[in-house]
Structures are given as structure tokens and as C-alpha cells.
LOKE-441428 format. One line per field, with one value per atom (N, C-alpha, C, CB): residue number from 1; atom name; x, y, z. Coordinates in pm, 1 decimal. Glycine has a CB too. Layout:
REM residues N
pos c(NUM|...)
site c(CA|...)
X c(X|...)
Y c(Y|...)
Z c(Z|...)
//
This chain:
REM residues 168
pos c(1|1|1|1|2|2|2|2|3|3|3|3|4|4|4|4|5|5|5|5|6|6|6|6|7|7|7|7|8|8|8|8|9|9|9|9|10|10|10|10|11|11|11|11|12|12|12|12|13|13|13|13|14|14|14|14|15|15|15|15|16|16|16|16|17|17|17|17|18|18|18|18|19|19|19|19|20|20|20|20|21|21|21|21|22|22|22|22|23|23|23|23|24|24|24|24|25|25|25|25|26|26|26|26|27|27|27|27|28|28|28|28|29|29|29|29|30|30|30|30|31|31|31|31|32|32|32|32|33|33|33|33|34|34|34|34|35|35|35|35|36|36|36|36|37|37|37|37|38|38|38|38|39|39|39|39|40|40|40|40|41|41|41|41|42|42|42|42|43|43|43|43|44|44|44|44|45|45|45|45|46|46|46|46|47|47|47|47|48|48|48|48|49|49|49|49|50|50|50|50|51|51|51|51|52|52|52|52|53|53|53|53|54|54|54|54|55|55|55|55|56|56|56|56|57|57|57|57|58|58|58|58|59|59|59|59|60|60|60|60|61|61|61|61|62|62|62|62|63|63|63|63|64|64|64|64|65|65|65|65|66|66|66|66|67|67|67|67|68|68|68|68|69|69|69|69|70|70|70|70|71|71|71|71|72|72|72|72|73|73|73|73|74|74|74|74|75|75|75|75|76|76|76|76|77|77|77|77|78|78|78|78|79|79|79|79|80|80|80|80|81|81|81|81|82|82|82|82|83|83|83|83|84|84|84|84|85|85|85|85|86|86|86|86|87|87|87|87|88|88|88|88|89|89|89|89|90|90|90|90|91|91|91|91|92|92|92|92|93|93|93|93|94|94|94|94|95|95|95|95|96|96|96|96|97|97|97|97|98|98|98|98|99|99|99|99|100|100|100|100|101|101|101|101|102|102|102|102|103|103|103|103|104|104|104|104|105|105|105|105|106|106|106|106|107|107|107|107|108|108|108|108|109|109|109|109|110|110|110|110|111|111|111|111|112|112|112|112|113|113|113|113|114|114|114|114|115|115|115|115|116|116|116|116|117|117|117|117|118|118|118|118|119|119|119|119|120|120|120|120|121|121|121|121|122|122|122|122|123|123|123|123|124|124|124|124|125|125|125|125|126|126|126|126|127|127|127|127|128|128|128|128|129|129|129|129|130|130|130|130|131|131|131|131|132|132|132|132|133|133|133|133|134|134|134|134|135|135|135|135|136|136|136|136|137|137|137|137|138|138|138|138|139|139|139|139|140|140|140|140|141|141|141|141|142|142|142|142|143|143|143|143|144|144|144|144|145|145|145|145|146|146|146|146|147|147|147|147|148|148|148|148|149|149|149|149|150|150|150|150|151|151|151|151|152|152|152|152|153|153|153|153|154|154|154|154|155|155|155|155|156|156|156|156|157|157|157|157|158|158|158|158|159|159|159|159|160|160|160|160|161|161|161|161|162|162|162|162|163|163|163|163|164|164|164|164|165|165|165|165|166|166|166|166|167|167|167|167|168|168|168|168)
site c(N|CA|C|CB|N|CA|C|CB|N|CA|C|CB|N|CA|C|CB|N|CA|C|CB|N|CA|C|CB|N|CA|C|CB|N|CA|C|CB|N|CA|C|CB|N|CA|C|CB|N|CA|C|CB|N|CA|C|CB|N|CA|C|CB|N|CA|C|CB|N|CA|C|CB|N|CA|C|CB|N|CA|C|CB|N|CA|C|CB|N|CA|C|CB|N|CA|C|CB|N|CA|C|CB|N|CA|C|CB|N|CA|C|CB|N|CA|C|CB|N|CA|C|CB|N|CA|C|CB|N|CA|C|CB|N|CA|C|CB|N|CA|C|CB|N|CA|C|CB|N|CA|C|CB|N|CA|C|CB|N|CA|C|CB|N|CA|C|CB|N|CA|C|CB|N|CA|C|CB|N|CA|C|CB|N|CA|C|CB|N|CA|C|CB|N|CA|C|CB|N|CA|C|CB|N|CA|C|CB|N|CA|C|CB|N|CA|C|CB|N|CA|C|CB|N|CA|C|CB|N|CA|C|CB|N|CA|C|CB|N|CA|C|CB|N|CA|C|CB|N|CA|C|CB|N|CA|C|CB|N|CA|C|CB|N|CA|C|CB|N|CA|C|CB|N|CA|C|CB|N|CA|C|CB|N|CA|C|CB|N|CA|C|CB|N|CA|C|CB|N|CA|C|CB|N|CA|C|CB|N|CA|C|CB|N|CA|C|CB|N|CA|C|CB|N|CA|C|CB|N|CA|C|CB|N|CA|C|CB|N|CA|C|CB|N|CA|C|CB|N|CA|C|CB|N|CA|C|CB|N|CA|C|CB|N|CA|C|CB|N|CA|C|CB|N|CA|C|CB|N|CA|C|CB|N|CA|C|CB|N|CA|C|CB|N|CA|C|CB|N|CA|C|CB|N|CA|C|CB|N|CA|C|CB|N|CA|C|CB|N|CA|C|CB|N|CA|C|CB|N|CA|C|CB|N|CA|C|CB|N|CA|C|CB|N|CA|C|CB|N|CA|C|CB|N|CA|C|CB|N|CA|C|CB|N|CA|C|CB|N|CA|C|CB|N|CA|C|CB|N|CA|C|CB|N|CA|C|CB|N|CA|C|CB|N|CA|C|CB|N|CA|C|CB|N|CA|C|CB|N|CA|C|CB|N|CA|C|CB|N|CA|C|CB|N|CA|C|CB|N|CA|C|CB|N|CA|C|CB|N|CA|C|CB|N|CA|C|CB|N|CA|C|CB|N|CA|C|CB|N|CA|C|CB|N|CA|C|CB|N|CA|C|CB|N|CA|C|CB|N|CA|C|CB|N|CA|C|CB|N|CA|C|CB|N|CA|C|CB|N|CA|C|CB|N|CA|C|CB|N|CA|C|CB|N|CA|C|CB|N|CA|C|CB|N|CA|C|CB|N|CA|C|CB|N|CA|C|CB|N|CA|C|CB|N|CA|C|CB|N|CA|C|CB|N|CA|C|CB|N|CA|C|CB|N|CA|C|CB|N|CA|C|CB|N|CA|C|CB|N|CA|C|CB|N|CA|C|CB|N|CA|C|CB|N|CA|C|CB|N|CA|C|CB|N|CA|C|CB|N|CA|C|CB|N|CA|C|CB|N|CA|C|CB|N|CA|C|CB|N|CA|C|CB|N|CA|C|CB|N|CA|C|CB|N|CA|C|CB|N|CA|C|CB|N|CA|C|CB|N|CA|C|CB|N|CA|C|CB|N|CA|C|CB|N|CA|C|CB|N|CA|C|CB|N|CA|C|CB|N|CA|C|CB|N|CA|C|CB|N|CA|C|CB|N|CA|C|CB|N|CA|C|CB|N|CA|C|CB|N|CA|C|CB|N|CA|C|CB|N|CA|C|CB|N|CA|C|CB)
X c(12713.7|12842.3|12945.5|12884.2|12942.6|13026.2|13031.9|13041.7|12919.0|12863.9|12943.2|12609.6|12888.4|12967.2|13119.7|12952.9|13198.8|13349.7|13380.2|13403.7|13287.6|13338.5|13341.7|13267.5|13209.0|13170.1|13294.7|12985.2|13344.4|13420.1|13597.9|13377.9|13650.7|13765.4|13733.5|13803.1|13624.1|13576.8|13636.9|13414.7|13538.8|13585.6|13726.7|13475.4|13768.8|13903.4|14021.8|13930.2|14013.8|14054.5|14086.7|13959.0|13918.6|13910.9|13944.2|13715.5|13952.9|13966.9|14162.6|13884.0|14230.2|14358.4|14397.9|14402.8|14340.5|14359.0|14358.6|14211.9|14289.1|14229.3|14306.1|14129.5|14384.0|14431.5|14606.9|14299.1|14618.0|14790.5|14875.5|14842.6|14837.5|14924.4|14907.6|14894.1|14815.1|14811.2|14872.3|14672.6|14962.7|14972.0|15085.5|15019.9|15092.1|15221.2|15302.6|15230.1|15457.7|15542.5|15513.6|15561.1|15609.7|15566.4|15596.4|15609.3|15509.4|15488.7|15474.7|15324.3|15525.9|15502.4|15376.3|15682.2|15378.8|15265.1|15171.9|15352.2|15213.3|15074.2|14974.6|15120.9|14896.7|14763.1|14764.1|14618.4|14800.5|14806.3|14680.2|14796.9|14582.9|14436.3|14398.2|14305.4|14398.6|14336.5|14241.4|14263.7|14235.1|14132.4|14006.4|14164.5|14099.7|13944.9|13866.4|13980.7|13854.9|13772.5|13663.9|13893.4|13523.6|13485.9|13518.9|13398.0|13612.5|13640.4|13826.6|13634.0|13893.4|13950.3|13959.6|13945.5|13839.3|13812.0|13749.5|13781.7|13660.7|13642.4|13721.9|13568.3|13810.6|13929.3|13997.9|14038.1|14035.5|14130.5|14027.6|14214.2|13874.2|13807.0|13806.6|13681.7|13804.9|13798.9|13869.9|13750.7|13976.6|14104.9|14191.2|14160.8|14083.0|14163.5|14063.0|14213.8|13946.8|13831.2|13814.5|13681.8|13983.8|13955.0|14015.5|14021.4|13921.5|13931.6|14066.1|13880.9|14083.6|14244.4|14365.9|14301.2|14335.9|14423.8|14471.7|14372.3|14345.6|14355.8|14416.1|14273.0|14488.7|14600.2|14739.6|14606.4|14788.1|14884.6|14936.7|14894.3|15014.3|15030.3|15079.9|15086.6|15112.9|15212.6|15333.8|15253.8|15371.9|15528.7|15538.5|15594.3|15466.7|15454.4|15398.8|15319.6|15340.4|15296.1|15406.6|15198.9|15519.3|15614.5|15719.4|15634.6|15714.1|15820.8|15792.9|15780.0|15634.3|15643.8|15636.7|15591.8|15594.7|15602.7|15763.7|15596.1|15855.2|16056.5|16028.8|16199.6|15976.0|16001.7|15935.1|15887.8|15818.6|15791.8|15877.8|15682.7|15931.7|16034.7|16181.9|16032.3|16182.5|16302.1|16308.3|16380.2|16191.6|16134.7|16258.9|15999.0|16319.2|16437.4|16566.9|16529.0|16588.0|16696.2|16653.1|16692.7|16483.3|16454.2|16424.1|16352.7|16407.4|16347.5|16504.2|16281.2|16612.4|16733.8|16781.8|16828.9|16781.0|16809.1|16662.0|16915.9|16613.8|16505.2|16549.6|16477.1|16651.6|16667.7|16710.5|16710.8|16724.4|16786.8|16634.5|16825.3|16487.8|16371.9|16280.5|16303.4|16406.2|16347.2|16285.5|16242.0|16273.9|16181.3|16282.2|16116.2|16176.8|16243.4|16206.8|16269.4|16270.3|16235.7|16138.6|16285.4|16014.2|15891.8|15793.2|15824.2|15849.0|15783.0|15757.1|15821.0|15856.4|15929.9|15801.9|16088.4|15756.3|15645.8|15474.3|15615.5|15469.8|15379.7|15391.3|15281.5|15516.6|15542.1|15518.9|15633.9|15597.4|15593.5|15451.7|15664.2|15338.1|15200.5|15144.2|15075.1|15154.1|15101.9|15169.4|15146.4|15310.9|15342.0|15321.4|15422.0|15261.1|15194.6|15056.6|15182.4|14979.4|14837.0|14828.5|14766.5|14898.5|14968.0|14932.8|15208.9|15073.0|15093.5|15036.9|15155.6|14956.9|14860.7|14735.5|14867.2|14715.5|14544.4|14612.6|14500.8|14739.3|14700.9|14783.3|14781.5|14881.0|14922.0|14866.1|15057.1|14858.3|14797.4|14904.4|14648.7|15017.1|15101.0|15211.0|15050.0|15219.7|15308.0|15250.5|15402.0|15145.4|15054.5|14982.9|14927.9|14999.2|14919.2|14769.4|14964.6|14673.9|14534.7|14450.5|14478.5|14419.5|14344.7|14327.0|14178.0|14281.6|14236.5|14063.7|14305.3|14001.9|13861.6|13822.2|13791.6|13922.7|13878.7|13959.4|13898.0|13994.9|14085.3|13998.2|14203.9|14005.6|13838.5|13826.0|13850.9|13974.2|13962.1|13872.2|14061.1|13832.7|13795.0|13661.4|13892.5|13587.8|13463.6|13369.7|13439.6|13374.0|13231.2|13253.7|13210.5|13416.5|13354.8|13334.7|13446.6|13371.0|13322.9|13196.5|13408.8|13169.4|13056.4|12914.4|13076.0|13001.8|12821.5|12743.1|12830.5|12837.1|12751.7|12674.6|12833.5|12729.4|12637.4|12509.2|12714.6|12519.8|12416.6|12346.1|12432.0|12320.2|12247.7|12177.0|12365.7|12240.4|12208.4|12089.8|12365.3|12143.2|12069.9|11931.0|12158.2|11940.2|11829.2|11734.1|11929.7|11799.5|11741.9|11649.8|11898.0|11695.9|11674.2|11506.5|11776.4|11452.9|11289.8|11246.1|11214.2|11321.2|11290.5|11336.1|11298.7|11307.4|11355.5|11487.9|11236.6|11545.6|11667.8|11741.3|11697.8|11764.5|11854.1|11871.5|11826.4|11748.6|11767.2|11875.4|11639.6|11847.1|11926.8|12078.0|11866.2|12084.7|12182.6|12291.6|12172.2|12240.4|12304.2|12316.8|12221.0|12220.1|12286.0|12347.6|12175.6|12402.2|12542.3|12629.1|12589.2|12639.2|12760.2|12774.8|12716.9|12683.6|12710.4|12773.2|12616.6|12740.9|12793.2|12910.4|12755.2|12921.5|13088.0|13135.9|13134.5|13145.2|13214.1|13253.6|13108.2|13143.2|13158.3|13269.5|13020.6|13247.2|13326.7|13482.7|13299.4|13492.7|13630.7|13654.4|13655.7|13613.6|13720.9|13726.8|13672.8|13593.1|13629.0|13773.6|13522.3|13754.6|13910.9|14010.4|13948.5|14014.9|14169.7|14226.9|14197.9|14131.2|14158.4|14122.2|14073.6|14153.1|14133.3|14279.3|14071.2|14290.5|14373.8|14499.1|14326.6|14621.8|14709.5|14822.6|14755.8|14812.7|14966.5|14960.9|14915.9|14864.4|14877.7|14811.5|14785.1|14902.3|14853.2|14743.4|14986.6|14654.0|14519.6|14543.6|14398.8|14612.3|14672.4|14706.6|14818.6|14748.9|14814.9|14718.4|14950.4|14615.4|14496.6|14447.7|14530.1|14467.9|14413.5|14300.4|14500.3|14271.9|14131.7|13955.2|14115.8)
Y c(2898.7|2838.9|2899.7|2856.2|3051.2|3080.7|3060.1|3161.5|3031.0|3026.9|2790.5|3085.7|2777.7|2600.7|2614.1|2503.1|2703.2|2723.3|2746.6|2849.3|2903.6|2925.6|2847.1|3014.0|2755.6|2661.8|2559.2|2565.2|2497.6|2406.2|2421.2|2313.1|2569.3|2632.1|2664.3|2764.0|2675.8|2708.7|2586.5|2725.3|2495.5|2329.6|2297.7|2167.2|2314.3|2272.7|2295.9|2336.7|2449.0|2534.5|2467.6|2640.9|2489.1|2449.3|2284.6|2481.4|2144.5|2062.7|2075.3|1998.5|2144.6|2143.9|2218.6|2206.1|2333.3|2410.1|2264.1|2548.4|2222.0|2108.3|2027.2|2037.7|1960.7|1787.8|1854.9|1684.4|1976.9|1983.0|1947.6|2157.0|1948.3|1908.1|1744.0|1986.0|1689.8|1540.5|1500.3|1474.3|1534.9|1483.1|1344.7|1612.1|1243.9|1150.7|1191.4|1051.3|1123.8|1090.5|1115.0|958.2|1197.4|1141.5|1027.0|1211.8|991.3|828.7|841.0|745.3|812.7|898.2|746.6|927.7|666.8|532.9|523.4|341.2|617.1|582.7|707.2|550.1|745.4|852.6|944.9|789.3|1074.7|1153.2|1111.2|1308.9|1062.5|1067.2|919.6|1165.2|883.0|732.8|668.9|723.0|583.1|543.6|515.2|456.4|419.3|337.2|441.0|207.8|576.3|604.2|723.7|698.3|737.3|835.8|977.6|824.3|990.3|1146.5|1136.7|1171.6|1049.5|1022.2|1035.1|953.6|951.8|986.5|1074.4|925.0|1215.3|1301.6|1384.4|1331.1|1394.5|1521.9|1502.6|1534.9|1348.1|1336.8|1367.3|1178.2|1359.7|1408.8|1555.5|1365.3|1648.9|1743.6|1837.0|1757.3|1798.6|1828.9|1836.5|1721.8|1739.2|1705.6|1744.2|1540.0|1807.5|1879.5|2058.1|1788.4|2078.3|2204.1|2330.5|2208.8|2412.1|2517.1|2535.0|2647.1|2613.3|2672.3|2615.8|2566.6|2426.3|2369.9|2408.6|2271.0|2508.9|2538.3|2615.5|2560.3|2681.8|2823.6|2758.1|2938.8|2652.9|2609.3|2526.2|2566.4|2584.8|2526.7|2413.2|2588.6|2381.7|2220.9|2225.3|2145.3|2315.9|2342.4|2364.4|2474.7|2395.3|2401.0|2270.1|2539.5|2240.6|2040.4|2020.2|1896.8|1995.5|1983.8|1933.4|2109.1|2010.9|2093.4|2022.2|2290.4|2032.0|1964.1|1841.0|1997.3|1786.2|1603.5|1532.9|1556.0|1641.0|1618.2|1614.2|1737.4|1701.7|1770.1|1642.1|1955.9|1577.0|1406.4|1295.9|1329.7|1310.6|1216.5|1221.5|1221.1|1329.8|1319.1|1336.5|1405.6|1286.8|1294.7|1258.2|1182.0|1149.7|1080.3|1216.1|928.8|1245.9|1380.5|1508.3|1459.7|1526.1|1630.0|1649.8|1654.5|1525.8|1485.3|1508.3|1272.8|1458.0|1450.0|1589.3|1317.0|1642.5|1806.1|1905.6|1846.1|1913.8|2034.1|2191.9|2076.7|2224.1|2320.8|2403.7|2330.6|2277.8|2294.4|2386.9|2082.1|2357.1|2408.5|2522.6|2289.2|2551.0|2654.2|2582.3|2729.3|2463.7|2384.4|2363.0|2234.1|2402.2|2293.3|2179.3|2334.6|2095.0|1940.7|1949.3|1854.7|2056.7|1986.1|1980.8|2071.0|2078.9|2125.4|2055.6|2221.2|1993.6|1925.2|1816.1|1824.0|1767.8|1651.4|1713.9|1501.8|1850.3|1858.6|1934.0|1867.1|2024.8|2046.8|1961.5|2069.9|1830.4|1730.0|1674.0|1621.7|1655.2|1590.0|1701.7|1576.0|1841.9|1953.7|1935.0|2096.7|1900.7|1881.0|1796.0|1890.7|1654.7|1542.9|1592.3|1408.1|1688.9|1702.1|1757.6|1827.3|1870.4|1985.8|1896.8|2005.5|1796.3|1733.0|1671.9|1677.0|1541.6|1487.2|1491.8|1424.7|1608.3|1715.4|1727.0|1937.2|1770.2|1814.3|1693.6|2009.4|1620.1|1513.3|1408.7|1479.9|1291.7|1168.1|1104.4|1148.9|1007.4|953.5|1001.0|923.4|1154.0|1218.5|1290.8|1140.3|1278.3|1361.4|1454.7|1260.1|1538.5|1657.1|1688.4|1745.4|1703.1|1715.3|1822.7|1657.2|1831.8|2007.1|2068.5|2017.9|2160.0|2240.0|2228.0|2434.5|2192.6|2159.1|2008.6|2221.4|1977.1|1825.8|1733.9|1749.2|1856.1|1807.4|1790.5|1898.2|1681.9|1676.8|1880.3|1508.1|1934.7|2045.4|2107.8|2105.4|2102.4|2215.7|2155.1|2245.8|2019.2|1992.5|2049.8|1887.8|2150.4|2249.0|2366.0|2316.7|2439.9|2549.0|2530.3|2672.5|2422.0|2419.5|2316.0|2433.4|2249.1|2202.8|2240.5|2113.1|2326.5|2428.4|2503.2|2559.7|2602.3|2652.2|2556.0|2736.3|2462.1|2364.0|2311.0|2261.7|2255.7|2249.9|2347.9|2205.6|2444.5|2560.8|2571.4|2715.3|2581.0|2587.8|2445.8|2586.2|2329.9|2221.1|2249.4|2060.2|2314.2|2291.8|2455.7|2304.1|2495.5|2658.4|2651.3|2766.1|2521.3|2528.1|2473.7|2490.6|2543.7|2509.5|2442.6|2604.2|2447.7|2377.4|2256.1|2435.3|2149.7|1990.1|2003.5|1855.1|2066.1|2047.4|2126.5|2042.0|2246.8|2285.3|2207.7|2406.3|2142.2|2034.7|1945.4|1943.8|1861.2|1752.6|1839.1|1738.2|1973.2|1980.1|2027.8|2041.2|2065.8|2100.7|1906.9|2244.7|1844.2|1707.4|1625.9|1610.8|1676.2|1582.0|1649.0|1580.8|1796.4|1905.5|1805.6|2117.7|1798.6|1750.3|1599.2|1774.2|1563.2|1399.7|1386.8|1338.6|1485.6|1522.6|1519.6|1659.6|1626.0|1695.5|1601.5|1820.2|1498.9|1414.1|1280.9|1384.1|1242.1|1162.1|1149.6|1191.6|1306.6|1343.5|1370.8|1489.8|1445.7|1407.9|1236.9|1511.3|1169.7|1014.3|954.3|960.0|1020.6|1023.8|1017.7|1005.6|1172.4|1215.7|1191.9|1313.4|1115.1|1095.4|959.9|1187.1|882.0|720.1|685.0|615.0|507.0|476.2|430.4|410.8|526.4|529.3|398.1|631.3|393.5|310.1|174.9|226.3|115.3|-26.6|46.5|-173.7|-24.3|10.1|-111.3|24.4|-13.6|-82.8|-159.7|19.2|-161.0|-179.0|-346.9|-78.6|-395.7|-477.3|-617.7|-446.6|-647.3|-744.8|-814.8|-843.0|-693.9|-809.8|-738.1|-845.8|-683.1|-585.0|-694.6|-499.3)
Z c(26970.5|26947.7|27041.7|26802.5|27079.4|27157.7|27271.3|27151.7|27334.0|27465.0|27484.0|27451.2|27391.1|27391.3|27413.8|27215.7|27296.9|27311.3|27458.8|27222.7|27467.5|27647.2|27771.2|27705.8|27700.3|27842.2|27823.1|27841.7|27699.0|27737.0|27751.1|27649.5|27698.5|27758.7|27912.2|27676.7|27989.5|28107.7|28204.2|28100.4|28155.8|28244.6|28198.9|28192.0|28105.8|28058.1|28143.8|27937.7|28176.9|28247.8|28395.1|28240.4|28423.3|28601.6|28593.4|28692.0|28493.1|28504.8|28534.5|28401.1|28458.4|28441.0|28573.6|28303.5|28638.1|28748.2|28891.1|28749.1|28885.9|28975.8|29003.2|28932.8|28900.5|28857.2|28809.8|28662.7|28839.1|28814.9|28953.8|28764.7|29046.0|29140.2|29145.7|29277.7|29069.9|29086.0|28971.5|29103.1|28909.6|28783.9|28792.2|28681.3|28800.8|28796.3|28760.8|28738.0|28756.2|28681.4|28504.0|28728.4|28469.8|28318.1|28264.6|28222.2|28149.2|28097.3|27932.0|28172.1|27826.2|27687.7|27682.1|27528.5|27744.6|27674.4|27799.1|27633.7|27898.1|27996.1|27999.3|28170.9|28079.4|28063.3|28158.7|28075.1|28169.1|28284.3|28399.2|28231.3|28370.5|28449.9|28452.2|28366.6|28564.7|28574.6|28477.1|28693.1|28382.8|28309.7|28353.9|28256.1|28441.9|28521.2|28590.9|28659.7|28567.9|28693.5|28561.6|28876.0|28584.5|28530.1|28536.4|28545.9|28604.2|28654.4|28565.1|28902.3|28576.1|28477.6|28322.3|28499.9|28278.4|28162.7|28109.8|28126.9|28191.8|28139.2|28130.1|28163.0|28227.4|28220.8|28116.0|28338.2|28078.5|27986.9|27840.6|28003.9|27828.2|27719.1|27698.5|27725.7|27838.0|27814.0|27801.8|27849.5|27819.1|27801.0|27627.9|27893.9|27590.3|27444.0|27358.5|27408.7|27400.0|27327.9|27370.0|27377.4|27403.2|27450.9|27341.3|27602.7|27316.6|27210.9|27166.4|27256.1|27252.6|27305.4|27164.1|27506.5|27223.9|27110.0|26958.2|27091.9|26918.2|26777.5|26735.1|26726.2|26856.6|26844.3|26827.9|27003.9|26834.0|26801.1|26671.2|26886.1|26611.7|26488.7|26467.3|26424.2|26319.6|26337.7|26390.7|26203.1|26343.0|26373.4|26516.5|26294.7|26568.6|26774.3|26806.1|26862.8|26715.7|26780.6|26776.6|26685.5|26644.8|26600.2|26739.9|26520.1|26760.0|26864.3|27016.6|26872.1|27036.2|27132.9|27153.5|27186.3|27008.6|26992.6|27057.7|26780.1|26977.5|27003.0|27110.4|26967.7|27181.8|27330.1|27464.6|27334.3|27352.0|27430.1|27433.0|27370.2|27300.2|27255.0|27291.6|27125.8|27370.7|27413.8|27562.2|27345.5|27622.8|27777.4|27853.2|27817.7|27838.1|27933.1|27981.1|27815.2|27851.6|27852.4|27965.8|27677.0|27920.7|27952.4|28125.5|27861.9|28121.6|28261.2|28403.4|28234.6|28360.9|28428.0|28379.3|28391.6|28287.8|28290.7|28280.6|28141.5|28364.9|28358.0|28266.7|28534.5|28370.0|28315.1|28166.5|28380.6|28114.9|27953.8|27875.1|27856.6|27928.8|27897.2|28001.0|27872.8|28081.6|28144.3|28275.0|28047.5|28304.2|28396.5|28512.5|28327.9|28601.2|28699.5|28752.5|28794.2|28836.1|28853.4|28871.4|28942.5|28971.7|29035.1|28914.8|29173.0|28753.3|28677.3|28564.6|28661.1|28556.3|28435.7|28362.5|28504.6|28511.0|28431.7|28385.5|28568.2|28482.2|28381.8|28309.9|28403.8|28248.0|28158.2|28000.8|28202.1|28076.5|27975.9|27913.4|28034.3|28039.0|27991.7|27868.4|28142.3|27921.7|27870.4|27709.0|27966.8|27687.7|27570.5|27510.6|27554.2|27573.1|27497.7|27455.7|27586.8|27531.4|27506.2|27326.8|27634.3|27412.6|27264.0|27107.4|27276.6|27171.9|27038.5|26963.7|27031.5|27079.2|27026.7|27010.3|27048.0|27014.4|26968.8|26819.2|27077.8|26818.6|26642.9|26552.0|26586.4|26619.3|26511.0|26535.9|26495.7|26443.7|26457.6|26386.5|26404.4|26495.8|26414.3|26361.3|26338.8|26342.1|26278.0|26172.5|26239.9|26158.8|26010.7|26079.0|25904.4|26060.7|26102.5|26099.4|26038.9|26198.7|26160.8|26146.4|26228.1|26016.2|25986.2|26106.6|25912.7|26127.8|26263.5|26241.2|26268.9|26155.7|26170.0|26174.1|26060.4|26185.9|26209.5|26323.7|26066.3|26435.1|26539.6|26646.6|26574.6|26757.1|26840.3|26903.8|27051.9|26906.8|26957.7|26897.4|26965.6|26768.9|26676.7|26655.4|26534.3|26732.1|26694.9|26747.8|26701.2|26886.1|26912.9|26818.5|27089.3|26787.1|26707.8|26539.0|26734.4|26481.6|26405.8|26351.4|26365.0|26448.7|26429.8|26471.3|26459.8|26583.4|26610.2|26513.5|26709.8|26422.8|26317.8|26215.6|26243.2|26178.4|26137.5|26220.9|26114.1|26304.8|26366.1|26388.0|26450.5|26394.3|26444.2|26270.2|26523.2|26187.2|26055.3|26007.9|25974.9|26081.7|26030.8|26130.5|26048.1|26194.0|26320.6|26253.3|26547.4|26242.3|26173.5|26030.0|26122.2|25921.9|25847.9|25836.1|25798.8|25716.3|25687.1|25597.4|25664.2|25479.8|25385.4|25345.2|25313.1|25279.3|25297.7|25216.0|25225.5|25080.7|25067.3|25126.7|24963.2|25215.2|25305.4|25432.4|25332.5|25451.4|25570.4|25542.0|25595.2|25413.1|25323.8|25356.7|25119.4|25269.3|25264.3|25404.0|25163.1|25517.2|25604.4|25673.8|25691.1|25695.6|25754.4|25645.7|25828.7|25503.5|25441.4|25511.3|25266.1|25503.2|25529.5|25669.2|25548.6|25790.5|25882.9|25905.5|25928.9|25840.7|25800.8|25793.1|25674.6|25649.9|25608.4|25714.3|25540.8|25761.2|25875.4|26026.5|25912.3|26056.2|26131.7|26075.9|26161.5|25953.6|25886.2|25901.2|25772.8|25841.4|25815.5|25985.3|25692.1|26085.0|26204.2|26262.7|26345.9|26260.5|26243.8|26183.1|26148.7|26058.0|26010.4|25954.6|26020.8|26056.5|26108.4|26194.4|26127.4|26298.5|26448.6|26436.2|26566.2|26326.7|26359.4|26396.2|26216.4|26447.8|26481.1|26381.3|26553.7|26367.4|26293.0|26254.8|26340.3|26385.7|26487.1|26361.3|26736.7|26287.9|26246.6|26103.7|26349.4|25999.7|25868.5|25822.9|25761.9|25769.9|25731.6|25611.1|25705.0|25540.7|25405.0|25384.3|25394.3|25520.3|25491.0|25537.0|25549.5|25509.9|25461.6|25558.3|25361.1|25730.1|25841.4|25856.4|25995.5|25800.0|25808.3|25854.5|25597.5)
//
């Protein structure tokens, strides 16, 4: 499990080291990383599956969600956040990542069920389901695993449109 955490704070790292001088304009509805391209969409996966995320609380998502939401302000005064102009935008992406690793919508998402938190806490399970010998510890480590897959399914489903209302 540690050796997974390290490997993927590792690439996380060298993906963010790599792709900061390319970063656009900030956009609060567009994607720091080209979609269309596979090198695109992994940075932007691995980026949002990176350990690290789990050190920040709500109240620092909090903070940096405002800190998206008030991009226009922040952007024409840098310095009000310590930034300066060349800094400001990826300051800003870095505070969308922040935010939206741990809120969904505005609701906050456990820290074990954030995609950040799915190698370290889903490795010990696996290692346990794969370790195990006998048929009900098997059983019981792939519900635990189920669970566990379920509930970040979701926490991290799509918020934006309430399910409630019978177009399901």
C-alpha cells in the first residue's frame, strides 16, 4: 500500500512539475489539461487521485472553493493573495483541484471515500481480500470491498442535477 501511495504522489508530483508552465488561462467551467488528448486525461486523473489531497481539510477546501468563486476579483488583483500576475492562474487551477477533490457540490466528501483516498484506503483491503484463506473471510473482505467501492461511487456521483425530481 505504501509503495502504491508513493508511486502515485511520485507521478502526481512529476505530472504537476511538467504541465505548470503550460497551464491556460484560468476557467472555473473549463479543464486545466486538454480532454481530447490521452495525456490530458491522465494528468487530470492523476492529479485528482493524488494522496497528498487528504491533508487538507473542509474548511481549506472551504476556502479555496471562495477563492474559485471569486476568480474574476482575484485574477485583476493578484496581489490581494500574495500572487503575482504570472502566478495567479495556477494558483487558481491548484485551488480548484484542492476543492474539488474534497467537495462535491458543496457537501463535503469523507476523506475515505475521496478518489484521493482510494489507493490508501483501498489497498489494505485488497491485500486482506487477496491474503485471505478461508471462504467467509473471503466473503467478508469482498462486501467490505464492495462497500467501500459503492460509497466513493457515491460521494463522487454527479451532484449538479437533483435526482429527486422524476427524470430519472
Amino acid at each position: 500500500m505504501l509503495a502504491g501511495v508513493t508511486t502515485v504522489m511520485g507521478f502526481s508530483y512529476a505530472a504537476e512539475s511538467a504541465t505548470a508552465s503550460d497551464a491556460p488561462p484560468f476557467d472555473p467551467s473549463g479543464q486545466r489539461y486538454d480532454q481530447t488528448t490521452f495525456k490530458g486525461r491522465f494528468c487530470r486523473m492523476l492529479l485528482a487521485c493524488d494522496p497528498t489531497l487528504l491533508f487538507y481539510s473542509e474548511e481549506t477546501a472551504r476556502k479555496y472553493g471562495d477563492m474559485v468563486a471569486d476568480y474574476q476579483r482575484l485574477i485583476a488583483n493578484p496581489a490581494e493573495v500574495g500572487e503575482t500576475a504570472e502566478t495567479i492562474h495556477h494558483a487558481l487551477w491548484e485551488a480548484q483541484r484542492i476543492s474539488s477533490a474534497s467537495l462535491n457540490e458543496g457537501t463535503a466528501v469523507p476523506h475515505p471515500f475521496r478518489m484521493s483516498g482510494y489507493v490508501p484506503f483501498n489497498g489494505p483491503i485488497c491485500v486482506a481480500m487477496v491474503a485471505s484463506s478461508s471462504t467467509p473471510a473471503i466473503l467478508f473482505w469482498s462486501w467490505v470491498n464492495q462497500s467501500q467501492n459503492a460509497l466513493v461511487n457515491y460521494f463522487n456521483r454527479n451532484m449538479s442535477e437533483d435526482m429527486d425530481n422524476g427524470k430519472c
